[in-house]
N, C-alpha and C positions, 0 to 999 in steps of 0.2 A: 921345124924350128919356128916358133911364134917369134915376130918379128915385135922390137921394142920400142916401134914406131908405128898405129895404125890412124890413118888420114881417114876420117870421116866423112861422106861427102857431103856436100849441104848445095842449095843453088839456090844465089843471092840476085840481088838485079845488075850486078856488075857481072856475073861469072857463073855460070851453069857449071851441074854437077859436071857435065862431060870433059868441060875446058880444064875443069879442077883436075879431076884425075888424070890428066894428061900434064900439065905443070906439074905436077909433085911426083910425079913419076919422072920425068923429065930433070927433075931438080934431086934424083937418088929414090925417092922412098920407093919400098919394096913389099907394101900390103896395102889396097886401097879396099873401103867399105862402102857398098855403096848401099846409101842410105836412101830409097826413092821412097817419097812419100805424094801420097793424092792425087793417086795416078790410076788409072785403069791398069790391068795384068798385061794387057796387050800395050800399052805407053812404058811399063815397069818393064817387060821381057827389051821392049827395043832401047830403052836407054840402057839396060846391061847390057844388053849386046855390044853398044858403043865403047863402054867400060870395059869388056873383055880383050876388044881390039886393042885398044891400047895398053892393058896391062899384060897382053901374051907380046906387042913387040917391045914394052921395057922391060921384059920378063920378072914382073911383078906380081904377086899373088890379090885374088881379085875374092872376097866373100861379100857376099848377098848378104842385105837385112832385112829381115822379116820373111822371106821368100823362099824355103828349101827346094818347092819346084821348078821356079824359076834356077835356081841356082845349081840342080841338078840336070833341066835340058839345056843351059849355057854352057855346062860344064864349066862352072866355078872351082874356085877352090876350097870354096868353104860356104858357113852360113852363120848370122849372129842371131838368134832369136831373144825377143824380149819377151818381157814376164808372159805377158798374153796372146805367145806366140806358140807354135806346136812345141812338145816337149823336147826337150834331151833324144829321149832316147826312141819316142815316132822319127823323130828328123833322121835316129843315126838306124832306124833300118828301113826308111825311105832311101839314102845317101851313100851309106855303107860306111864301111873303117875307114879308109883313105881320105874321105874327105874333112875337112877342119870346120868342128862347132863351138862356135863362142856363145856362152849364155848370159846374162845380163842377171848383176846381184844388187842388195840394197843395204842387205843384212847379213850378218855372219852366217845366219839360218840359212838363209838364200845361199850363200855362197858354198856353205854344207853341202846343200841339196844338190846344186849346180855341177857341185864335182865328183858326190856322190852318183851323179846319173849319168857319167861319164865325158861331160866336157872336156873341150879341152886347153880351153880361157875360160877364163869369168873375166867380163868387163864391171867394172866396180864403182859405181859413182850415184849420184852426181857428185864430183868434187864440191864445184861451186853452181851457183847459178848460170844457165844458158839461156838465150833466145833458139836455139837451135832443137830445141828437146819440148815438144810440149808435154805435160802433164808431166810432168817432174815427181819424183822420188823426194824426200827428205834431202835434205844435202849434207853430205857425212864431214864435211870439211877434213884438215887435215888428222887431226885425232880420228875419226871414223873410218881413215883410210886406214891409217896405221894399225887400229884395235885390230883390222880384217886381213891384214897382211901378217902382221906378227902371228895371226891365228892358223894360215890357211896360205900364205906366200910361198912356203915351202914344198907345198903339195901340188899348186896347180900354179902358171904363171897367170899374175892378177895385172889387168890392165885401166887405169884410174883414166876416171873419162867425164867431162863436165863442167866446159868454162876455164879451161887450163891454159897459161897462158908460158913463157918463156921463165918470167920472173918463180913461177911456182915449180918448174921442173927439177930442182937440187932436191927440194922440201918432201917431193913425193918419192925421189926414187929414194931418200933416204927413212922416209919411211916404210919403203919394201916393198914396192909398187915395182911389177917384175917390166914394167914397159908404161906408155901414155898415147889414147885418143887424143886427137886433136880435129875439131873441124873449125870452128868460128874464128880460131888467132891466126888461120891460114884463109879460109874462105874470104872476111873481110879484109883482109891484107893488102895493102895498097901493091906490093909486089910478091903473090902468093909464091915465086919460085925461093927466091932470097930467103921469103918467112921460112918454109921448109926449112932449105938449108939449114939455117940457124938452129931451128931446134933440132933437126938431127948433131948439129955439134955440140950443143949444150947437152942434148942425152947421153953423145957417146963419151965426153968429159968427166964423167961419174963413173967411178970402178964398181961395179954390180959387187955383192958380198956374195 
């Protein structure tokens, strides 16, 4: 089951990826991403490792970004590759069936592809603009999400990721967004546990169709 809440990680100057994934886990959530970037393989395998820890004792599901090997001798639960990441379907006979791959879309085409080649998310954005995201995509706003969702919502669960903030969460899941990324409204959070919370109450407030 693709959880309809995946926490991003990001590490800011107030609060490293590690503290992150440990608050929001702490605070319910039940899929953390861990996003390391500009890191050596050997900085990238030990900061998952840390992430591991703490999301096997909240029993929390844990996928790797960008990293299928890492993610397969941590024994993750999954992996998110982005565009210029190994494909689909290298990762799923590096990984095997068991394990959960999110691929990153832009465009309906993308998003075809993505579930065509056996995903099993498409992460869909950028919503809006982040600091958290360099080299950005186009931003689909909310009609962009919707065109991708009405298209393709029903085939594969689409999770909208991109500068998402509490006030936008009615708007996307109503337009068909089977779940929402979040790292920046949580990361810079003056109380990243509380922020969680909240938006997991405000997602589970919306009856899914």
């Amino acid at each position: 089951m693709i959880s309809r809440l995946h926490i991003i990680g990001a590490d800011t100057l107030s609060i490293s990826q590690v503290e992150m994934a440990e608050m929001t886990c702490r605070a319910g959530a039940d899929w953390i991403q861990a996003r390391i970037k500009n890191k050596s393989l050997k900085q990238t395998r030990e900061i998952a490792e840390k992430i591991k820890l703490i999301c096997d004792h909240f029993q929390a599901r844990l996928i790797i970004n960008d990293h299928p090997g890492i993610a397969k001798k941590i024994k993750a639960h999954g992996v998110h590759l982005g565009k210029e990441d190994m494909s689909v379907p290298e990762a799923r006979k590096l990984l095997g069936k068991k394990f959960i791959i999110g691929a990153t879309a832009n465009t309906a085409e993308e998003a075809q592809k993505r579930m065509e080649e056996g995903a099993d998310y498409i992460g869909l954005g950028p919503y809006k603009y982040t600091h958290t995201k360099e080299n950005l995509s186009p931003l689909l706003g909310l009609q962009g999400i919707e065109d991708i969702c009405t298209k393709y919502g029903k085939q594969i669960p689409i999770i909208a990721i991109g500068g998402i903030e509490i006030t936008d969460i009615e708007d996307i899941q109503k337009a068909g967004a089977y779940g929402l990324a979040i790292s920046s409204a949580i990361s810079y959070a003056i109380d990243p546990i509380e922020t969680c919370q909240a938006f997991m109450n405000k997602i589970n407030q919306y009856t899914y169709a």
